[in-house]
DRENMISE-605068 format. One record per residue (C-alpha): residue number from 1; residue in three letters; x, y, z. Coordinates in Angstrom, 3 decimals. Layout:
BEGIN
<paza NUM,ALA,<X,Y,Z>>
...
//
This chain:
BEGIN
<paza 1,UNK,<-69.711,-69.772,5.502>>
<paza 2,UNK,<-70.806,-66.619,6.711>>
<paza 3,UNK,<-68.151,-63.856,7.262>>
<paza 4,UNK,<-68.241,-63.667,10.686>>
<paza 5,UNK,<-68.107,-67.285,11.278>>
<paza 6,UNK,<-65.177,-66.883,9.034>>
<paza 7,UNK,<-63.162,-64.514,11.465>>
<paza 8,UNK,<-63.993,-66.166,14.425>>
<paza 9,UNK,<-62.876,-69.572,13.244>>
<paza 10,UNK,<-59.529,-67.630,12.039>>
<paza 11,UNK,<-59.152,-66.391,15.540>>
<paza 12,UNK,<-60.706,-69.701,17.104>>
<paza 13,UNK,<-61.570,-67.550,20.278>>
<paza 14,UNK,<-58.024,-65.606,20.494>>
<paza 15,UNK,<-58.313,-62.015,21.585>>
<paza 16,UNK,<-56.419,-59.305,19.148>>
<paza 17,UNK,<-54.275,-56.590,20.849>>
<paza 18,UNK,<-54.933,-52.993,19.378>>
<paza 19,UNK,<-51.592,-51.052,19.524>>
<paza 20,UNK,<-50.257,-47.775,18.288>>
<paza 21,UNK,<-48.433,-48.279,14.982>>
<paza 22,UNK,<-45.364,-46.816,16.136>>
<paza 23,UNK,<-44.787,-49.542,18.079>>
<paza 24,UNK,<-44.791,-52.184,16.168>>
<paza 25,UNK,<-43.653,-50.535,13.161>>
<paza 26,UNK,<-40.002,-48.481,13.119>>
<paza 27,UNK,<-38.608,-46.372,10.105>>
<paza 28,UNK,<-35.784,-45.964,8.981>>
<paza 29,UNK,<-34.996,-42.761,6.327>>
<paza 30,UNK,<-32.719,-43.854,3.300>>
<paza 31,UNK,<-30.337,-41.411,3.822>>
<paza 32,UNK,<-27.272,-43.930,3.578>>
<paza 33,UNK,<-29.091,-45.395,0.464>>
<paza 34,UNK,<-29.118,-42.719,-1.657>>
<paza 35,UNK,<-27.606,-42.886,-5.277>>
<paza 36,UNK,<-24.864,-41.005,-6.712>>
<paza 37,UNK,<-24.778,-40.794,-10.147>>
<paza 38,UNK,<-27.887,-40.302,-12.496>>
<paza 39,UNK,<-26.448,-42.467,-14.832>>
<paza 40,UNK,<-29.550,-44.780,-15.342>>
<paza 41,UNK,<-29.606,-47.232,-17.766>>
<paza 42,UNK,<-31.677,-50.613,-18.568>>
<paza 43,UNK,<-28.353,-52.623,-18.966>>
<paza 44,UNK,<-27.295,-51.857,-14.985>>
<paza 45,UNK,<-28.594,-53.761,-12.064>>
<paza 46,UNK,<-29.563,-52.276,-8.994>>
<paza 47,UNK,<-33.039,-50.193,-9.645>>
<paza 48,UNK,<-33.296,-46.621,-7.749>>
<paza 49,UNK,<-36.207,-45.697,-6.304>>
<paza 50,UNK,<-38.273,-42.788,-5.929>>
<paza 51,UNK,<-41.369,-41.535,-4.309>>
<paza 52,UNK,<-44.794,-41.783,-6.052>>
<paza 53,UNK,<-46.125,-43.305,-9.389>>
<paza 54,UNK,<-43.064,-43.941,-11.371>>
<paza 55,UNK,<-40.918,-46.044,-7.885>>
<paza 56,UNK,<-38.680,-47.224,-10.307>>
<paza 57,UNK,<-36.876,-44.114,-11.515>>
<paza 58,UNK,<-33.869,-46.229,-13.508>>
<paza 59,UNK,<-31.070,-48.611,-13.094>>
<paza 60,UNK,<-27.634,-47.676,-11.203>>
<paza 61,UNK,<-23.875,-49.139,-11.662>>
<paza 62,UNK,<-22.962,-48.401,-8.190>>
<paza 63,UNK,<-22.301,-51.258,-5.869>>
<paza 64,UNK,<-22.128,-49.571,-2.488>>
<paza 65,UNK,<-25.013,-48.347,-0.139>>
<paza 66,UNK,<-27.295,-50.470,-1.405>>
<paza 67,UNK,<-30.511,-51.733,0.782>>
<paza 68,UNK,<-30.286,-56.076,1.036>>
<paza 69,UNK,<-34.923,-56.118,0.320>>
<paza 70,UNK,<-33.314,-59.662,-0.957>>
<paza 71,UNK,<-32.586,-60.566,2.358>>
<paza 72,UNK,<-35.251,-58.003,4.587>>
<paza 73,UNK,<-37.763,-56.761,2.852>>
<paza 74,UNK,<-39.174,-53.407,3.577>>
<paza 75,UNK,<-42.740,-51.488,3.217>>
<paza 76,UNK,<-41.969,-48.353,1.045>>
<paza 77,UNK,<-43.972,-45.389,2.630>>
<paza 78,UNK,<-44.290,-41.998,0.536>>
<paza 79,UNK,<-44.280,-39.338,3.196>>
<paza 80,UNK,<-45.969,-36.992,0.580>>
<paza 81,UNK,<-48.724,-39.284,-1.058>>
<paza 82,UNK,<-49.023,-42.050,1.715>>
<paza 83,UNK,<-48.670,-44.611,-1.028>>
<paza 84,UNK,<-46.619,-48.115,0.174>>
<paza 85,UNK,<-45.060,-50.828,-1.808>>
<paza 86,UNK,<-43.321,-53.927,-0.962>>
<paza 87,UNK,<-40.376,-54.126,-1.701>>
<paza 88,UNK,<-38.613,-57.478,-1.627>>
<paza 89,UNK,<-35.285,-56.427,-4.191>>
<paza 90,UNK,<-32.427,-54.603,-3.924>>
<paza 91,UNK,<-31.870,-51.183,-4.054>>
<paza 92,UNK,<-30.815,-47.563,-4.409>>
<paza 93,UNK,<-33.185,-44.962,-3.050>>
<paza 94,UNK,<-33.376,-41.494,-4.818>>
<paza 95,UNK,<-35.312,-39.221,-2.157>>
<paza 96,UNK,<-35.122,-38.994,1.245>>
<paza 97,UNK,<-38.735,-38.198,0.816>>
<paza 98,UNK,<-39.905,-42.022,1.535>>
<paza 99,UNK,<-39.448,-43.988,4.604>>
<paza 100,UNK,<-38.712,-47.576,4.813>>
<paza 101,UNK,<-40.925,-49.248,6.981>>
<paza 102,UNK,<-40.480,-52.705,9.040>>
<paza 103,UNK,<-41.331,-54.394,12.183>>
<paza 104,UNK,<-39.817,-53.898,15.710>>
<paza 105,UNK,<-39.866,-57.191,16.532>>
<paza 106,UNK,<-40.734,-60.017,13.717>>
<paza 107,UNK,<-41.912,-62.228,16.951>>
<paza 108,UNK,<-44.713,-60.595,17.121>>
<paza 109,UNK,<-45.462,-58.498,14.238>>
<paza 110,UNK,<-45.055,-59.307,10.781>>
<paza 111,UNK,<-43.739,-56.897,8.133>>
<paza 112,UNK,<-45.737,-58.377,5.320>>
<paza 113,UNK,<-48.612,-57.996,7.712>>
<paza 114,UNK,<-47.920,-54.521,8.817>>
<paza 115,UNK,<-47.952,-53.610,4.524>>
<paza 116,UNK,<-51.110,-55.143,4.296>>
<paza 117,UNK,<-52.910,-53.815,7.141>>
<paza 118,UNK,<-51.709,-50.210,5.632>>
<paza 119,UNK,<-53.491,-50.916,2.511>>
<paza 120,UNK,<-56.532,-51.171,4.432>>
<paza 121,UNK,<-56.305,-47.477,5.230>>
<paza 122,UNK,<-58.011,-44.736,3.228>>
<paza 123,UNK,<-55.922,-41.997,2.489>>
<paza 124,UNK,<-56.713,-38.730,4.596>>
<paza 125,UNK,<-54.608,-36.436,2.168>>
<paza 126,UNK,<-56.025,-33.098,1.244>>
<paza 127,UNK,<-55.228,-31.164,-1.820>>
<paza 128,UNK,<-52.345,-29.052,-1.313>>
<paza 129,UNK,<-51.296,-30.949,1.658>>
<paza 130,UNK,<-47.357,-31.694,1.443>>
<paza 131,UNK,<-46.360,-32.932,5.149>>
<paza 132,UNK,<-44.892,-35.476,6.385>>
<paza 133,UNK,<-47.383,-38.174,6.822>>
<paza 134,UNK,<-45.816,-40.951,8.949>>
<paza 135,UNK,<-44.863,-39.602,11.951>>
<paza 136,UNK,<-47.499,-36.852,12.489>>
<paza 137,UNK,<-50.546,-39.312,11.233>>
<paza 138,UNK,<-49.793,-42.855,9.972>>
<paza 139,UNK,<-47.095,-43.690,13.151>>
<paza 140,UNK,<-50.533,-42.701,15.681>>
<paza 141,UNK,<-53.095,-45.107,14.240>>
<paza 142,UNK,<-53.966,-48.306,16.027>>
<paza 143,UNK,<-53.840,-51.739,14.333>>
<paza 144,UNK,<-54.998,-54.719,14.856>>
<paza 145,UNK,<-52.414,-57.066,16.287>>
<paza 146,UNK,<-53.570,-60.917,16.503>>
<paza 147,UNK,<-51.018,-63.887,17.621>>
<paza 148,UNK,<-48.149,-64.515,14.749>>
<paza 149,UNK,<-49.834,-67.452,13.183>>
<paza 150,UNK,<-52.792,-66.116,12.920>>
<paza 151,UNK,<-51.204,-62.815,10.858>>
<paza 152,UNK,<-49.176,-65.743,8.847>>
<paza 153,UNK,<-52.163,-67.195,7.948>>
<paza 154,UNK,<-53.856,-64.038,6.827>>
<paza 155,UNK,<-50.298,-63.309,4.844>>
<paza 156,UNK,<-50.534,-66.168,3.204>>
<paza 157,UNK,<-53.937,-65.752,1.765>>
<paza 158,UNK,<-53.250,-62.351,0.466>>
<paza 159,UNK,<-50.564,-63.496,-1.187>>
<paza 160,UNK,<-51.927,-66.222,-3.132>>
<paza 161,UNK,<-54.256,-63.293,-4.683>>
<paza 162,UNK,<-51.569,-60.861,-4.798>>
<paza 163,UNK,<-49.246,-63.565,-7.187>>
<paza 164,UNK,<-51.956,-64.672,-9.282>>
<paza 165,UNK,<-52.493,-60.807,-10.148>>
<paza 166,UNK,<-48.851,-60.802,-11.143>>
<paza 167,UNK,<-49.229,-64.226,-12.871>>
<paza 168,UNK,<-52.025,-62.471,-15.144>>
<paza 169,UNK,<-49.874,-59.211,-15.606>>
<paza 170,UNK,<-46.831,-61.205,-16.679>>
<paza 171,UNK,<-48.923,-63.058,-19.062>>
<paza 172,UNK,<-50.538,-60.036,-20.682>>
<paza 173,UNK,<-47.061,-58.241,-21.132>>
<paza 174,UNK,<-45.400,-61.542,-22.640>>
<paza 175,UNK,<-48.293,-62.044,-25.558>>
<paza 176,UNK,<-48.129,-58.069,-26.430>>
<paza 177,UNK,<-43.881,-58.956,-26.583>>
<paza 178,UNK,<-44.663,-61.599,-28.898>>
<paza 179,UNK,<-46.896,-59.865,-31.045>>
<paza 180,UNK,<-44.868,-56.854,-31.789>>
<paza 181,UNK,<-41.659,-59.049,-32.542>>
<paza 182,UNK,<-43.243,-60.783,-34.798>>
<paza 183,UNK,<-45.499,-57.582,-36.034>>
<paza 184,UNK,<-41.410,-56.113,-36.475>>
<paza 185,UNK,<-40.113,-58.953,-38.218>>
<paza 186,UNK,<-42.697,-59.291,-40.913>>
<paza 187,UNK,<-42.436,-55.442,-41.300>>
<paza 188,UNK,<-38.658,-54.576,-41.325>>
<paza 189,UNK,<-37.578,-54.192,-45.148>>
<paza 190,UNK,<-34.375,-51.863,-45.670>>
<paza 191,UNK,<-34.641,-48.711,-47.463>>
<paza 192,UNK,<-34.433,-50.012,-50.815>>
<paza 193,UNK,<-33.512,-53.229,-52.682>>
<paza 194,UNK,<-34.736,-56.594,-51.399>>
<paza 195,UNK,<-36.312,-56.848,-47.585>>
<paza 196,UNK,<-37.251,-60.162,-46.053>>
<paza 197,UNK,<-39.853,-60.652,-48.092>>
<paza 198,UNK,<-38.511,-60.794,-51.631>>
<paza 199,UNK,<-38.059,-57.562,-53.308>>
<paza 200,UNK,<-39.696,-54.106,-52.300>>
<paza 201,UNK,<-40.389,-50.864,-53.562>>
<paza 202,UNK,<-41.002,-47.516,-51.335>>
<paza 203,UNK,<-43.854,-46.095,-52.273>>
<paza 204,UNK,<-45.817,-43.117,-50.312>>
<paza 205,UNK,<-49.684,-43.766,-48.805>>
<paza 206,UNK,<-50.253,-41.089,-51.395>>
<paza 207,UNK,<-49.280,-43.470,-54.230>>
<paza 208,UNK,<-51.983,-46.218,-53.249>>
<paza 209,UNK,<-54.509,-44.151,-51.823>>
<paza 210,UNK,<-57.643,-43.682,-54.074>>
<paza 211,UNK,<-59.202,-40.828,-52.102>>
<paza 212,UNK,<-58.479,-38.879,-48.878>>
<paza 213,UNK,<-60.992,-38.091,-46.670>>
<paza 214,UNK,<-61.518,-35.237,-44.080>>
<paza 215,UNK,<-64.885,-34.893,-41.455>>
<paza 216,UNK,<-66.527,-32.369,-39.720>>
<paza 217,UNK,<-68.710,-31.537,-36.749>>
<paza 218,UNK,<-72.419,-30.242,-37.367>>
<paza 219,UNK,<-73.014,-27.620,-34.668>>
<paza 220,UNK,<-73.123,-28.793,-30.823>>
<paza 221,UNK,<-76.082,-27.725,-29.094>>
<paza 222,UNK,<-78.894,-28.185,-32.070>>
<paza 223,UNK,<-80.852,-31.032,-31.144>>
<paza 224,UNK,<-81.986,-31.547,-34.584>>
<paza 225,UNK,<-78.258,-32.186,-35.983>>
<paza 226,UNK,<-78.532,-35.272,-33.162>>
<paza 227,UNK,<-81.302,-36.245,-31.409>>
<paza 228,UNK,<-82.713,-39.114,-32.601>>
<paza 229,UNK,<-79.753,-39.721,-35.731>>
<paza 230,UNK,<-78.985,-43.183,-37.036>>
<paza 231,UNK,<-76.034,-41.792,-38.920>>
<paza 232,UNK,<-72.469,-42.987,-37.159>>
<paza 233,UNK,<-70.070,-40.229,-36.772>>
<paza 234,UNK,<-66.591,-41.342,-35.468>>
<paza 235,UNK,<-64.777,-38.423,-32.958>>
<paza 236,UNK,<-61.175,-39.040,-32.448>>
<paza 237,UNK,<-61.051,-40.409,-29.209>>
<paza 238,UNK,<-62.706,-43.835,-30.523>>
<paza 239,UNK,<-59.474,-44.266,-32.976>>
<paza 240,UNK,<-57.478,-46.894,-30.629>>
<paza 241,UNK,<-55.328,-49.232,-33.552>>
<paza 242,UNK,<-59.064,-51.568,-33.943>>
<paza 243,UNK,<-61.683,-52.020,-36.008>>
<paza 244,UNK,<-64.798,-50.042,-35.855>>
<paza 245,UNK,<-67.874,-51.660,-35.917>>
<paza 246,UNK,<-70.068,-48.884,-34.002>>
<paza 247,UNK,<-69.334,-45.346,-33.188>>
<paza 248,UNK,<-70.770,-43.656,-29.526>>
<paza 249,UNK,<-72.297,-40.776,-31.568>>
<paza 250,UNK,<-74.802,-40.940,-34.122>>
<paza 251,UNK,<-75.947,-38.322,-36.205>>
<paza 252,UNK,<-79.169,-36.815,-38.348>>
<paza 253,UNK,<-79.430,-36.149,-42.265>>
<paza 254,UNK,<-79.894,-32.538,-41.792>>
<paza 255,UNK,<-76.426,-32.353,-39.586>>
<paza 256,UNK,<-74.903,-33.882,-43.004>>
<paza 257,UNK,<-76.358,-31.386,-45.364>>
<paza 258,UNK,<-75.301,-28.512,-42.803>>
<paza 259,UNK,<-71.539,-29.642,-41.848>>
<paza 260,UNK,<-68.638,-30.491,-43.451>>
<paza 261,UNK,<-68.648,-33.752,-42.279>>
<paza 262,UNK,<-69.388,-36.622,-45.130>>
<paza 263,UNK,<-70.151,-40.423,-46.241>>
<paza 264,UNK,<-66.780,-42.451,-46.037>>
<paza 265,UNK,<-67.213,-46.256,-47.407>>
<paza 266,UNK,<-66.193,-48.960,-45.102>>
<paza 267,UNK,<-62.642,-50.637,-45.044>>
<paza 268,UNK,<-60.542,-46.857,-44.924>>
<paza 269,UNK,<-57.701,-46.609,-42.921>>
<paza 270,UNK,<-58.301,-43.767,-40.448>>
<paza 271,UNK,<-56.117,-41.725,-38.838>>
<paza 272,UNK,<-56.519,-39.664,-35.901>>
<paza 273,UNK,<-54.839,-36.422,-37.114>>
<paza 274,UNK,<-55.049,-33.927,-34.173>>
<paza 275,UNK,<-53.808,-33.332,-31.042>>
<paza 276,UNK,<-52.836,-36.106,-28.530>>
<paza 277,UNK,<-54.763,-38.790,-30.354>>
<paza 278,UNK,<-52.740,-37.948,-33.755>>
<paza 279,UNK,<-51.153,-41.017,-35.356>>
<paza 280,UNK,<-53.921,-43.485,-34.027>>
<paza 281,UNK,<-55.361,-45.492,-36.115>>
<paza 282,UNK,<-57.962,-47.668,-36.774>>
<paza 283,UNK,<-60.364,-49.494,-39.872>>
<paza 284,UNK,<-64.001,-48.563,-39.687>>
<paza 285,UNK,<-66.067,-51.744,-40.863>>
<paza 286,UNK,<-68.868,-50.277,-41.694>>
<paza 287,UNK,<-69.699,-47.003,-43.211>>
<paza 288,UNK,<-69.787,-43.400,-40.923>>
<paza 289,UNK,<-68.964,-40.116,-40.946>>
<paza 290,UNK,<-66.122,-38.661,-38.917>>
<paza 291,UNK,<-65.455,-34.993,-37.630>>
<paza 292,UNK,<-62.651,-32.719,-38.693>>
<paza 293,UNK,<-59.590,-34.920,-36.793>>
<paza 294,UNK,<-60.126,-37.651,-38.784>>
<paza 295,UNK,<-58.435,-38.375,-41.672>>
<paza 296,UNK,<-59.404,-41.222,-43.939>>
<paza 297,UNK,<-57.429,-42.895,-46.887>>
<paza 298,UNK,<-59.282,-45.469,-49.204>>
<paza 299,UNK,<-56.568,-47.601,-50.281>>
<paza 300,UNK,<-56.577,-48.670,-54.368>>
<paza 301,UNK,<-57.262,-52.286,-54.068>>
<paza 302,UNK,<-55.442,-53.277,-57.259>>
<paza 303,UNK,<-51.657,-51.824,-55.752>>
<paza 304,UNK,<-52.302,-52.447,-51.912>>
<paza 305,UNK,<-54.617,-53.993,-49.464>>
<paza 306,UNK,<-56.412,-52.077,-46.821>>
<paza 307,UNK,<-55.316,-54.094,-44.019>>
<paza 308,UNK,<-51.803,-54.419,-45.137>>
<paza 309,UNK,<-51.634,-50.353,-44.781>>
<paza 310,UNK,<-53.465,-50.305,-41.247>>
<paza 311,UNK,<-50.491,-52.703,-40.006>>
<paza 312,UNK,<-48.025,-50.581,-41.283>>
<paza 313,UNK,<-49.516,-47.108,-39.937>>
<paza 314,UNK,<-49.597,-48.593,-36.733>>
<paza 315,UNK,<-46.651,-50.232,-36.448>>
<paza 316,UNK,<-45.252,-46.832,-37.827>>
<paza 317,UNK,<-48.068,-44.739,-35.573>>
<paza 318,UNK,<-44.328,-43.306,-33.375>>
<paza 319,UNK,<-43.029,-41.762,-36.636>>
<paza 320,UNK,<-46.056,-40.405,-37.839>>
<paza 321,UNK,<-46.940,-38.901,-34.524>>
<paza 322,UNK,<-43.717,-37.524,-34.437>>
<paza 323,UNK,<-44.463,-35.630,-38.015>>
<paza 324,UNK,<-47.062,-33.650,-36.056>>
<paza 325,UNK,<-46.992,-29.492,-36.744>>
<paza 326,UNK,<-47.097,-26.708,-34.306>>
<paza 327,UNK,<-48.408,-26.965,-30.263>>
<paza 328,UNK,<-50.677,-29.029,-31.026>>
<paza 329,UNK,<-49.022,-31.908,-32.784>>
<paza 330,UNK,<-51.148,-31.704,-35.567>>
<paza 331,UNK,<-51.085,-33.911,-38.875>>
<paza 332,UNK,<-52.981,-33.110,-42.198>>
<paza 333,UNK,<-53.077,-35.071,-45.561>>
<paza 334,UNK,<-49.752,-34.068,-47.656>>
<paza 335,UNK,<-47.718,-35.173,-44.351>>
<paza 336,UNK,<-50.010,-38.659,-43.766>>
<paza 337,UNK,<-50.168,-38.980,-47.677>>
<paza 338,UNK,<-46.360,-38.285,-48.067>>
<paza 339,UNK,<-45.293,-40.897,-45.680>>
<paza 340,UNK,<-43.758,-43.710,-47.691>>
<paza 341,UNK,<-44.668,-47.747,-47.020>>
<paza 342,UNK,<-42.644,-50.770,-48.803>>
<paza 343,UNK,<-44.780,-52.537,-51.124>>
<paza 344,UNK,<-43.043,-56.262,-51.811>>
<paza 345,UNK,<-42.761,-57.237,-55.556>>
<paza 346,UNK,<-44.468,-54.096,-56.787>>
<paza 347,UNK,<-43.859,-54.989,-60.419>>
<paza 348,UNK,<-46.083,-57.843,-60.202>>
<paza 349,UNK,<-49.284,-56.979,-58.832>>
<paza 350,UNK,<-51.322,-60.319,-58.354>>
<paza 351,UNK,<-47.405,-61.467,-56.649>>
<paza 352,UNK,<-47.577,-58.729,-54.709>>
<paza 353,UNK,<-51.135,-58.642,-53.029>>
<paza 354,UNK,<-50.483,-62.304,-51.802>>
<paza 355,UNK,<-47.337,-61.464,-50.132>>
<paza 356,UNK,<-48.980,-58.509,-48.652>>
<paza 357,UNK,<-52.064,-60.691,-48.309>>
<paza 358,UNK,<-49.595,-63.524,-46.138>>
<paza 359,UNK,<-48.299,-61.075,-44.107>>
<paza 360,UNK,<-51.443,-59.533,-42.905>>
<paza 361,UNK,<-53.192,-62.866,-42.409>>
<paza 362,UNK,<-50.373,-63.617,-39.275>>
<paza 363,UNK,<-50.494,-60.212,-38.273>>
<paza 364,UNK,<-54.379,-60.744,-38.176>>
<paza 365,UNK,<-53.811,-63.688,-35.957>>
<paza 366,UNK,<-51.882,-61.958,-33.330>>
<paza 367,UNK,<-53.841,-59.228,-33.459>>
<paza 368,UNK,<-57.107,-61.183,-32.516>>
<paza 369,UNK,<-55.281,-63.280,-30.138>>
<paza 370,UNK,<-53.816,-60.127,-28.408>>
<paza 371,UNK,<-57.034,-57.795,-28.482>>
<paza 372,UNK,<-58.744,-60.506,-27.000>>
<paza 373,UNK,<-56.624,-61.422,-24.284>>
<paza 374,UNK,<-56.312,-57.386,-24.126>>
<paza 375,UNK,<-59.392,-57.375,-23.835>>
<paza 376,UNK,<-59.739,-60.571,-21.564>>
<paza 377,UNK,<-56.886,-60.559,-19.452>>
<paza 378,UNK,<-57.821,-56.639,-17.776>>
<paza 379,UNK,<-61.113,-57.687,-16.510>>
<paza 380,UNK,<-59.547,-61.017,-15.157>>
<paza 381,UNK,<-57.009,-58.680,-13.234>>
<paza 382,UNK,<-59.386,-56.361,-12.258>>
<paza 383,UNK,<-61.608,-58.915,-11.181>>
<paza 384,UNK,<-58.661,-60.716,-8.529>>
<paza 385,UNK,<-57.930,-56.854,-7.931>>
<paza 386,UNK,<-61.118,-56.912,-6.003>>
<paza 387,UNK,<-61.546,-60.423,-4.413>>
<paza 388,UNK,<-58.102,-59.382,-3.421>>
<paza 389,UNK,<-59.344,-56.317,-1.698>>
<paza 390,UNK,<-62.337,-57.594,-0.436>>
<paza 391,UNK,<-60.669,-60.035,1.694>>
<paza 392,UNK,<-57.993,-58.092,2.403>>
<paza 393,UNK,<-60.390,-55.828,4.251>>
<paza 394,UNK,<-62.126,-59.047,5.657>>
<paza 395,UNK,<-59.026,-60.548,7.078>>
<paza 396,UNK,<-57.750,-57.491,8.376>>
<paza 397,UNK,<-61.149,-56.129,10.197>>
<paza 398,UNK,<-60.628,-56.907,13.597>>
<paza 399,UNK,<-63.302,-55.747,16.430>>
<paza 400,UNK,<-62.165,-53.869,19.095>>
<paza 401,UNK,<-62.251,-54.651,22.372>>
<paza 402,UNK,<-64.563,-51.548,23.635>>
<paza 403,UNK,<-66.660,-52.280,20.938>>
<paza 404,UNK,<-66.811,-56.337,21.376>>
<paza 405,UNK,<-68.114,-55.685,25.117>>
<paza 406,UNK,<-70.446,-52.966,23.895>>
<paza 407,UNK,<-72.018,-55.847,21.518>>
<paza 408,UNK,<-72.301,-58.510,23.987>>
<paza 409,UNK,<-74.190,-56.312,26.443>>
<paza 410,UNK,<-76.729,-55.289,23.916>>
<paza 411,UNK,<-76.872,-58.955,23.435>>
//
């Protein structure tokens, strides 16, 4: 079925009104709304919102003024960005600079309609520009304004794709949940004495690292240092907590014998050490070179195993960051080598590498499972993200009348 024949079946010969938005839409500022305290906290109910990315600024305690979205929902309008949400919860606003947005008269024009309709516009925001955008721009436009059932209908259809996007999200957020409580349980020993594995003893990265390695970058601009190299060379940016089976880089022989950067053997744990990638971390599967803000640790494979490490630098990667020197942030080996790990029944080494070897073969499992549906899950959302918007513009494009008559003349 064609698109057209879509839309006219839809309307099933039924003209569509085109009327200013301001009539069919009032606002209302949320002046009366506005919260009190900025006491925020997780543990309170109503959430306060705010203009722009973050919407959700915190949670309040306070019970009066707040806006029923339970009962009416509302389109959230951000005067400054022309962003909208829907809004179909309770709450506290924090700005006055946001409008709440509804229908005049629910007869005849749907909210939920109206919200989509707006999503269908493309910003007209220049840089620099801070007005008021609803009622010098948005409030003038002309919309599309078919019989209610019709607008039901279309409702209806966008939100099946709109809940199914949620469905995904919800799912994505609820396996990463699982996987780092269970990533924290196996990993939570106590200082000293016996964890919940058996028996543990604090050692530093230092203590089973066989050799520390650093990079370095062979001269940008020298075509012979890369054009045509075979030689992977790892920059900081590809560290993201996974293993490395190819880098985006690849370098020549002659950019090895004239740089600082070197051979590291396969199975290190690497750590990004500067800047806003320091504390990432990753395994690199096969052999490479890395530049400068790499640091790489080959672990002594008779007191610790390789992967056993990687899960506890990342699950750790907040407190190493947080070891970061100067403006920068920066990490270097005595801090990354100083950091201490537990190591379970360390006076028995064959006891030990199986417990370490048990934990890391669950942690392995969710870690596949996640990445994958990591991995998975995005495209699928970004995928109904699309066939969302693609009928969403479909539903909503409505001919105008002028132009209609202009067609079937030509005809």
């Amino acid at each position: 079925m064609s698109d057209m024949s879509f839309m006219e079946k839809l309307l099933d010969g039924v003209a569509v009104e085109w009327k200013v938005l301001g009539e069919v839409a009032k606002y209302e500022q949320p002046t009366k709304y506005l919260v009190q305290s900025t006491n925020y906290s997780d543990d309170f109910e109503t959430p306060v919102l705010t203009a722009g990315k973050t919407f959700i600024l915190g949670y309040t305690d306070e019970t009066d003024g707040i806006y029923g979205a339970s009962r009416t929902p509302v389109i959230i309008f951000d005067d400054f960005t022309t962003a909208n949400k829907w809004v179909d919860f309770d709450f506290k606003a924090k700005s006055s600079a946001m409008k709440m947005i509804s229908s005049v008269d629910s007869s005849k024009a749907l909210s939920k309609y109206i919200y989509y309709w707006l999503n269908t516009l493309p910003s007209e925001l220049v840089d620099g520009d801070h007005k008021r955008q609803w009622i010098g721009c948005f409030a003038k436009k002309e919309i599309p304004v078919p019989p209610i059932s019709i607008q039901a209908e279309i409702v209806r259809i966008l939100d099946t794709f709109t809940e199914l996007t949620a469905e995904l999200t919800a799912e994505l957020t609820a396996r990463k949940k699982q996987y780092n409580y269970y990533r924290d349980q196996l990993l939570s020993f106590p200082c000293s004495g016996v964890g919940t594995q058996g028996e543990v003893e604090w050692k530093t990265l230092g203590d089973v690292t066989k050799k520390w390695y650093s990079g370095g970058t062979p001269t940008a601009g020298k075509p012979e240092y890369y054009e045509g190299g075979e030689i992977p060379w790892l920059r900081t940016q590809e560290v993201k907590f996974s293993d490395i089976e190819k880098t985006e880089v690849k370098v020549t022989p002659s950019a090895l014998k004239n740089s600082s950067a070197k051979w590291i053997p396969k199975n290190c744990v690497i750590i990004a050490i500067s800047g806003a990638t320091a504390g990432r971390s990753a395994i690199n599967k096969i052999p490479l070179t890395t530049n400068q803000h790499c640091g790489c640790l080959e672990i002594d494979s008779a007191k610790a195993l390789y992967r056993y490490v990687y899960h506890w630098v990342c699950f750790n990667y907040e407190n190493i960051k947080a070891l970061g020197q100067g403006a920068r942030g920066d990490l270097n080996s005595s801090i990354i080598k100083s950091f201490k790990l537990p190591i379970p029944y360390a006076n028995d080494p064959e006891k030990s590498l199986a417990e370490q070897a048990r934990i890391v073969a669950i942690l392995d499992k969710f870690d596949a499972l996640t990445h994958s549906i990591s991995e998975g899950l995005p495209r699928e959302i970004e995928l109904r993200q699309k066939q969302y918007a693609y009928y969403r513009d479909l539903l909503l494009s409505f001919p105008k009348a002028e132009v209609k008559a202009t067609l079937g003349s030509a005809l």
